[in-house]
Each structure stands twice: as C-alpha cells, then as structure tokens.
Legacy VTK file of the C-alpha trace (Angstrom):
# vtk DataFile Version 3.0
C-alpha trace
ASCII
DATASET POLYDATA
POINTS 362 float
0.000 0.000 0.000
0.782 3.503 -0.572
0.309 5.137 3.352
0.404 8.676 3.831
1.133 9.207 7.516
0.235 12.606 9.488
1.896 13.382 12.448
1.145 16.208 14.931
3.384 19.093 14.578
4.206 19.837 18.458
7.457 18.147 17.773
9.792 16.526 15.727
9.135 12.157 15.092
12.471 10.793 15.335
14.170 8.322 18.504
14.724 9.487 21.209
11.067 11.502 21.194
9.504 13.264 24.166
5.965 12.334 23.057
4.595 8.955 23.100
1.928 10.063 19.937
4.952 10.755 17.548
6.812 7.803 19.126
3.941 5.792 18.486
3.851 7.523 14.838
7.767 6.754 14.453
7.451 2.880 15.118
4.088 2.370 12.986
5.854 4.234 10.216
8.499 2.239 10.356
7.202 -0.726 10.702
5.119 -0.436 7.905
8.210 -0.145 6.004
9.885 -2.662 6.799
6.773 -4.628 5.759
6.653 -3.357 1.888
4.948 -0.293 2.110
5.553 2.685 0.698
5.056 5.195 3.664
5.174 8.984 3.375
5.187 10.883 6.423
3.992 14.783 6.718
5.873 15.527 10.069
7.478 18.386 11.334
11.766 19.687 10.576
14.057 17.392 12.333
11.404 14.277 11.470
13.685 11.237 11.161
12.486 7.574 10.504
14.459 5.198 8.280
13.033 3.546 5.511
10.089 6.532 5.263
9.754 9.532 3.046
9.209 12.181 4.888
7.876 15.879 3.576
9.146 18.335 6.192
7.058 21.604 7.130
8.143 24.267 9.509
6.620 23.569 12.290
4.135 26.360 14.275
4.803 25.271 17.648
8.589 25.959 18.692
8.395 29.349 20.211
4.714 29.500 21.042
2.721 27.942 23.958
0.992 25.136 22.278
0.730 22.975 25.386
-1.438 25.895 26.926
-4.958 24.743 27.047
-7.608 26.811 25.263
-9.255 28.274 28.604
-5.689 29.836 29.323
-4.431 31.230 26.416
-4.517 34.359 25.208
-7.023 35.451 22.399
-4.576 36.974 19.889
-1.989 33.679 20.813
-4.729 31.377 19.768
-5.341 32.770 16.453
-1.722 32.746 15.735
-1.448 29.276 16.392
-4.676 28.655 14.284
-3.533 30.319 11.342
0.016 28.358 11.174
-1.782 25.457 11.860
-4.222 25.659 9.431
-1.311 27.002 6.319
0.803 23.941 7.426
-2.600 21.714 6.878
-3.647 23.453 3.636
-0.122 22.640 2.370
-0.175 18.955 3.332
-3.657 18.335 1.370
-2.254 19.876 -1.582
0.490 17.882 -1.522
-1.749 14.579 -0.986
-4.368 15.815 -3.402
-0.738 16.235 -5.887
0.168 12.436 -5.052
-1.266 9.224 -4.992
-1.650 7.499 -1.888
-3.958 4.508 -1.286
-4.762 6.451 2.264
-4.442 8.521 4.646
-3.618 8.344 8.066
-4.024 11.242 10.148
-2.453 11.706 13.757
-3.475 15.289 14.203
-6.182 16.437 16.370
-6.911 19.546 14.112
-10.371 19.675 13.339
-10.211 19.951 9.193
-9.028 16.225 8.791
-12.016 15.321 10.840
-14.415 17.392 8.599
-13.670 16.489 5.196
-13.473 12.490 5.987
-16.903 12.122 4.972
-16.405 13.861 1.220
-13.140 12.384 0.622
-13.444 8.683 -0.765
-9.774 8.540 -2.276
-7.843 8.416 -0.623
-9.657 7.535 2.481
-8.842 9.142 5.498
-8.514 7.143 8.732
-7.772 8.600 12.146
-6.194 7.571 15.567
-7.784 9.417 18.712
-5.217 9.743 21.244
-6.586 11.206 24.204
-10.015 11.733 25.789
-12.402 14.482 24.535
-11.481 17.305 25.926
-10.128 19.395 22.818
-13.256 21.795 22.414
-12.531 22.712 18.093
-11.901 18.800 17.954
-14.798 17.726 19.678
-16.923 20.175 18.118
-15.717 18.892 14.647
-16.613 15.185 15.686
-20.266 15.965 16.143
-20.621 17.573 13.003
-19.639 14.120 11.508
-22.206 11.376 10.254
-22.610 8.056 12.788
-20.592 5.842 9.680
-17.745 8.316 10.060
-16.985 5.877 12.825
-15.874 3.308 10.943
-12.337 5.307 10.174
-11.694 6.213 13.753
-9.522 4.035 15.881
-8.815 5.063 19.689
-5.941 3.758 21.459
-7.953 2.801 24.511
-11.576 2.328 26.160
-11.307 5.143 28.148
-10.889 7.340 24.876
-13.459 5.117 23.161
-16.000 5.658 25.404
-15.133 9.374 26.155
-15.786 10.085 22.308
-19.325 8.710 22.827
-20.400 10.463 25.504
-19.228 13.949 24.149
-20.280 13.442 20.318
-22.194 10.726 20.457
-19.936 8.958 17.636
-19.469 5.253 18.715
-15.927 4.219 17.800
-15.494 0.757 17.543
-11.860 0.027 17.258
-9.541 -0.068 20.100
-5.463 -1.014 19.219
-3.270 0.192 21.844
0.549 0.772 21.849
2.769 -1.684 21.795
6.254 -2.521 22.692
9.408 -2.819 20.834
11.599 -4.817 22.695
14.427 -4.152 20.565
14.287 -0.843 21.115
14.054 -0.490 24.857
16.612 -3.156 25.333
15.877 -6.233 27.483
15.249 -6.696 31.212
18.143 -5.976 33.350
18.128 -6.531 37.181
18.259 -3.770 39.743
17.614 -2.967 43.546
15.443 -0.074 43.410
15.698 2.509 45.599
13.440 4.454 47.948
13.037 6.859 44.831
10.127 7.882 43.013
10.573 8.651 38.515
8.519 10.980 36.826
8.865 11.526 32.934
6.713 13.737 31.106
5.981 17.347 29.618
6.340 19.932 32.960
3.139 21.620 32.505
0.183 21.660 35.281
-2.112 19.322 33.012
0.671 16.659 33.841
0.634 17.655 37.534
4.506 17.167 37.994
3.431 19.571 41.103
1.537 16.151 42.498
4.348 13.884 42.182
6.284 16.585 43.897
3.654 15.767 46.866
3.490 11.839 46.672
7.533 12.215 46.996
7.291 14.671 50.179
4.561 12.741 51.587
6.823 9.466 51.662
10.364 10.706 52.540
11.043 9.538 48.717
13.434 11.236 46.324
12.064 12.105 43.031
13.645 12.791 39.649
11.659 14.560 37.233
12.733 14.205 33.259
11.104 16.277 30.381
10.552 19.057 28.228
9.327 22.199 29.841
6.882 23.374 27.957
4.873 25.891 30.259
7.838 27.987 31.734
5.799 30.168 33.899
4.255 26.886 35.394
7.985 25.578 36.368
9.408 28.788 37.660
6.472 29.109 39.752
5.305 25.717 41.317
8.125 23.383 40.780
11.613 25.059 40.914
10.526 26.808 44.642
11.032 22.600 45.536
13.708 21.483 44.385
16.503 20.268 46.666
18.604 17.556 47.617
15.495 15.348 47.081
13.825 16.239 44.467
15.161 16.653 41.299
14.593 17.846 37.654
17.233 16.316 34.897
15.770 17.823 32.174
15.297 15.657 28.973
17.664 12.470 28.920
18.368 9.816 26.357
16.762 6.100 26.819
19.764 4.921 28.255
19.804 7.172 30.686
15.817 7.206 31.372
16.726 3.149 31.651
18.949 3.661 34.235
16.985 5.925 36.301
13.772 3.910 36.200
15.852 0.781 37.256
16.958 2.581 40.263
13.462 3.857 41.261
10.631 2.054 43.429
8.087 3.219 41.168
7.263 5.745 37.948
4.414 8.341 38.855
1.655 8.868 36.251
0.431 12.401 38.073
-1.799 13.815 34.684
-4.350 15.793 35.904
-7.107 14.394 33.478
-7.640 10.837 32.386
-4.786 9.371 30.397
-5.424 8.369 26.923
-2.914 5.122 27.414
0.420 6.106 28.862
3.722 5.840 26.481
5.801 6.260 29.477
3.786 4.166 31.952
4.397 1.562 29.064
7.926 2.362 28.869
8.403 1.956 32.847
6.331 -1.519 32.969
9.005 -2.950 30.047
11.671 -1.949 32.506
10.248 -4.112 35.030
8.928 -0.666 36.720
5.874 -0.621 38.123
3.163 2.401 38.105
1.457 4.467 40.909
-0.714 6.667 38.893
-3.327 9.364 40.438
-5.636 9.001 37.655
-7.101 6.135 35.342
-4.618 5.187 32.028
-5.873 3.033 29.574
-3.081 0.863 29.767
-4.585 -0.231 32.503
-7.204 -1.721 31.261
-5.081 -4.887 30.114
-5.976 -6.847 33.075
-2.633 -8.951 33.258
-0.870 -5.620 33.512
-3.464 -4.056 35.372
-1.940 -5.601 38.111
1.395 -3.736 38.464
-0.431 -0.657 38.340
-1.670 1.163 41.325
-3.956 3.684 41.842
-3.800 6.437 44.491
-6.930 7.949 46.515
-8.325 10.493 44.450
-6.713 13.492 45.644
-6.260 12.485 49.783
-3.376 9.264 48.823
-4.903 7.771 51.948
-3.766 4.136 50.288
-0.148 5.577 49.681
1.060 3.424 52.285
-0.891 0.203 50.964
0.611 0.969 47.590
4.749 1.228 49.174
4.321 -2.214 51.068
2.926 -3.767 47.585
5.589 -2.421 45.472
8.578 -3.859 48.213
7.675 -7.162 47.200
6.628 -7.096 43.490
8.898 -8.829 41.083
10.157 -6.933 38.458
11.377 -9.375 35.942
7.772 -10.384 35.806
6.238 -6.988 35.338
8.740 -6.664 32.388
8.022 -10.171 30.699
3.858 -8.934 30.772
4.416 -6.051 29.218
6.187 -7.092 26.548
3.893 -9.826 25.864
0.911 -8.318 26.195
1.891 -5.801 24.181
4.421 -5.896 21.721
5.007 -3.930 18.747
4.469 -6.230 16.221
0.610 -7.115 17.426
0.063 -2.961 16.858
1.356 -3.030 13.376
-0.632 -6.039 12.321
-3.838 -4.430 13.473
-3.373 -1.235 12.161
-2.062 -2.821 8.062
-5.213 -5.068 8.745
-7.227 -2.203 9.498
-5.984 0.099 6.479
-6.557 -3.280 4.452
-9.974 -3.398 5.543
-10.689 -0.008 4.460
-8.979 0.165 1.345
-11.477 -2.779 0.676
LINES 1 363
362 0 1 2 3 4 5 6 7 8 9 10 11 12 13 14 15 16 17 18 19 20 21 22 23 24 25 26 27 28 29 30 31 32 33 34 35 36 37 38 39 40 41 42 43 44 45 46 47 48 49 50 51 52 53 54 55 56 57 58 59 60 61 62 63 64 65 66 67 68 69 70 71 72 73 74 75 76 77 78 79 80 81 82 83 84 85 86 87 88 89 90 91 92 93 94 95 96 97 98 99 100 101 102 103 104 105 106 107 108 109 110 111 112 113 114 115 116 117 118 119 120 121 122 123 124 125 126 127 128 129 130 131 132 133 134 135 136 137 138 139 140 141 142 143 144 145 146 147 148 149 150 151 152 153 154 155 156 157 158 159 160 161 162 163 164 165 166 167 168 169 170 171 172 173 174 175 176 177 178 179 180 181 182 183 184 185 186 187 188 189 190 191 192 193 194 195 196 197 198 199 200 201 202 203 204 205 206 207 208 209 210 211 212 213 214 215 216 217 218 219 220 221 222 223 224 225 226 227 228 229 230 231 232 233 234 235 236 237 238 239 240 241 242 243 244 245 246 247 248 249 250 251 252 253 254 255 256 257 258 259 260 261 262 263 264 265 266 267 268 269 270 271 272 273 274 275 276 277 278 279 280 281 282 283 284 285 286 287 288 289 290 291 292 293 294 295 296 297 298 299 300 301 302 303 304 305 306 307 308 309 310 311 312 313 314 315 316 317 318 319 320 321 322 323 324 325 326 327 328 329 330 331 332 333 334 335 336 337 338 339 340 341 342 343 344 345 346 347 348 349 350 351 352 353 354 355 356 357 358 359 360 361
C-alpha cells in the first residue's frame, strides 16, 4: 500500500522523542516499512524515521505555547497558532491531493481532517484518537460528523473510546493500543530499586509534575523529574521553589539514561491531571520491570494482566499511599517486564493497524 502518515506538529518524530503520539507515529511508520509499504510521512523539521519519506514543514509550535490549554491562552496567541496550523494543513492536502496514496492516516487532532473524511473517498482518510475528549474545536468537529464516520476512527484505549461517545455521540469501535518494541528499549536488566520515586513527562500543570512533587514529600522519597518544559511560567512558579537535595529535575535524557533511572526507582508516577489516553511512558516503565502508581485512570490499565502492576492512588487524599509502598517492596520486576512485553508488543500494533488500512482500502 501507498500510506500517507500525518503526524502532529508539536514536535519533531524521530528516537529518542519526548511524546509517546509521535513515538507511536515513528514505530508504525516504520514498521510499515519494513513490511513493503511505501510510507510517506507529513511531520514536522528534524522528522527522522528510516526507511520513510518524509515531507518536512516548519513547524508552528517551537516558540509558542501550544501545550497551553484553550481556557488559558490568550485570544490573539490562539489565532496565531490557528492560522500556522491551518497554512501547514492546507499545504499537506495539496500535496496529498498532488500524489497518490492509497490512504491517509491522520495523527493530528486539528479539526479539518475530521471534517472532510466524509467527502473524501480517495484516498480515504482514517484517524487515531489519542486522548479523551477534551479538545473543544476537535470535539466540536466530531459531532458535526455522520454516525458511519466511525468506521475510520480508531482510539488507542476504552477510556478514549467511550469518552468520544459520551461527548459526540460517535461510537468508535476500534480499540489497538501501543505496543512494545523490545528491541528498542533493550531487554530486562536486574536492579535494587531505591526508595526513589521517577517521573517523565511534559512539565506543565495538566501533567501535575506539582503532584508527584507531593506523593515524593509525603513518603520521605526522592524524586527525579525528566522532560521538556513546555509551560515555563508553570515551572518557575510551582516546581523550581522545591527542588533540593530530594527532588530533582534532569531535564530531557536519552533512553539509556531514562533506563537507568527507572531501574533505580521504586516506582514511575503517572500524576496527569485528566484521564490518560494510554500512557507511552507508563508503558515504557512496565518494560523496565517498573511498576506504576498513577493518580488518575490510564488506559493501559485496562489490560488486566498488567493491570496488576499498576496502582492507583486515593483520588486526591493518597490515603492508600502506604498500601501501595508495602505492595511495590515485594513485586517482582522481571515479571512486570516479561507482561508487558507480551501483552503488548510492537508487532501485534502493526498487524492491526495494516489489517485495518486493508480493511478499508477494501
């Protein structure tokens, strides 16, 4: 098949990423390569995935506060993002209108891929939903959209699923969730934690670095807090005041060195203030042999076998925090690692999803 492949423009889709949607993106692009396909990929400057064409547009996000949700940003900063967003979009359907592709896979949340699905029939136009309806111009867009629409939506988890249909009412019926590539990550390797907590994520308050700071207080834990910083005004003012001795941010680190820190910590905190889609990194901590104390429901945990080295903290009181430390001194790590990478490896993703654009190419 010819695949055209759209990836968010936040940032770029190469290895190491610090976003599990264009790390996702990278490994289905590639795999799909390696399989026979001939994969284009519309991704932002610094895009790198072997075997792939890739057309690279300037992206709109580098020196503007994309990660800024829609209730705090500034009027005038909103249209500016808008109108890059939509001239790198126009751009990217003129080039696929230009091309031949046999379809289209869209990544994006922005809203015009969503509209035009229904009045495009070649190529078709297929997209992955990657977090839980709470993008107002996307969900907006989704409602607009006739019940068959439905058909060429996938979700990468129940809790997305079913979030979809109770804002828009469109019943999405396909669930494939991330998987693992072993080869990748690098295989099990043995480690004495210690009394340390690992966070890894984007520092902005949506994914409440600010509450891991507090699980870490509240239990005499260190921390160690990897990522981007993407809200600067949010770091200056509500984590840098706490850092110390104990709790640390390292800034954005290879996989090696992520690797190393998870081995040496008791546990990676999943602190997102909203429902999490899935959780790339909760996924790449479980492969490690790490288990999960997350403050809010992932949908990787609704794989019951790994369902079981995740733990869930009190809504907002961690009254169970000290349940959850005596669970995690006696949890077996090598095993945590073997489920994850069974349950989910990377090859079971990539079969569903060339089955799925099979299936729709018809």
């Amino acid at each position: 098949m010819r695949i055209g492949i759209i990836a968010p423009f936040i940032r770029p889709v190469c290895l190491p990423s610090t976003g599990g949607i264009e790390t996702c993106v990278y490994l289905l692009a590639s795999g799909l390569a390696k399989r026979g396909h001939q994969v284009t990929l519309f991704a932002s400057k610094e895009s790198k995935v072997p075997g792939v064409e890739i057309v690279h547009f300037d992206t709109y996000a580098k020196d503007i506060k994309y990660a800024l949700p829609l209730d705090r940003m500034p009027p005038a900063r909103f249209l500016e993002i808008h109108a890059r967003e939509t001239f790198v979009h126009q751009n990217i359907l003129s080039h696929i209108a230009n091309h031949t592709f046999d379809i289209v896979h869209s990544n994006s949340w922005f809203w015009l891929y969503f509209l035009i699905t229904p009045f495009v029939a070649k190529p078709p136009i297929v997209h992955t939903l990657y977090q839980i309806a709470n993008y107002p111009t996307l969900v907006n867009a989704v409602k607009l959209l006739p019940k068959h629409v439905a058909r060429q939506m996938v979700a990468i988890s129940s809790i997305v699923k079913d979030s979809y249909a109770k804002a828009t009412g469109i019943m999405v019926n396909r669930v494939i969730h991330f998987g693992i590539d072993s080869e990748l990550l690098g295989p099990f390797q043995p480690s004495i934690p210690r009394p340390q907590f690992i966070w890894i994520g984007r520092i902005v308050k949506e994914k409440g670095p600010d509450i891991a700071i507090q699980i870490a207080r509240a239990t005499g834990y260190q921390l160690s807090l990897l990522g981007p910083i993407d809200d600067a005004d949010f770091f200056e003012n509500k984590i840098q005041p706490h850092l110390d001795s104990d709790i640390e941010y390292l800034g954005v680190r290879t996989w090696d060195e992520m690797r190393c820190l998870v081995l040496d910590a008791s546990a990676m905190l999943v602190t997102t203030r909203f429902p999490e889609g899935f959780s790339w990194v909760a996924l790449e901590g479980l492969a490690w042999g790490c288990p999960v104390v997350t403050t809010t429901k992932c949908g990787i945990a609704e794989i019951p076998r790994i369902s079981e080295y995740i733990f869930e903290l009190k809504d907002g009181t961690f009254d169970n925090l000290a349940d959850v430390l005596n669970l995690l001194s006696d949890i077996d790590r090598e095993e945590i690692s073997n489920v994850a990478r069974n349950e989910l490896p990377i090859s079971r993703m990539i079969d569903k999803y060339e089955n799925y654009f099979y299936e729709i190419v018809g």
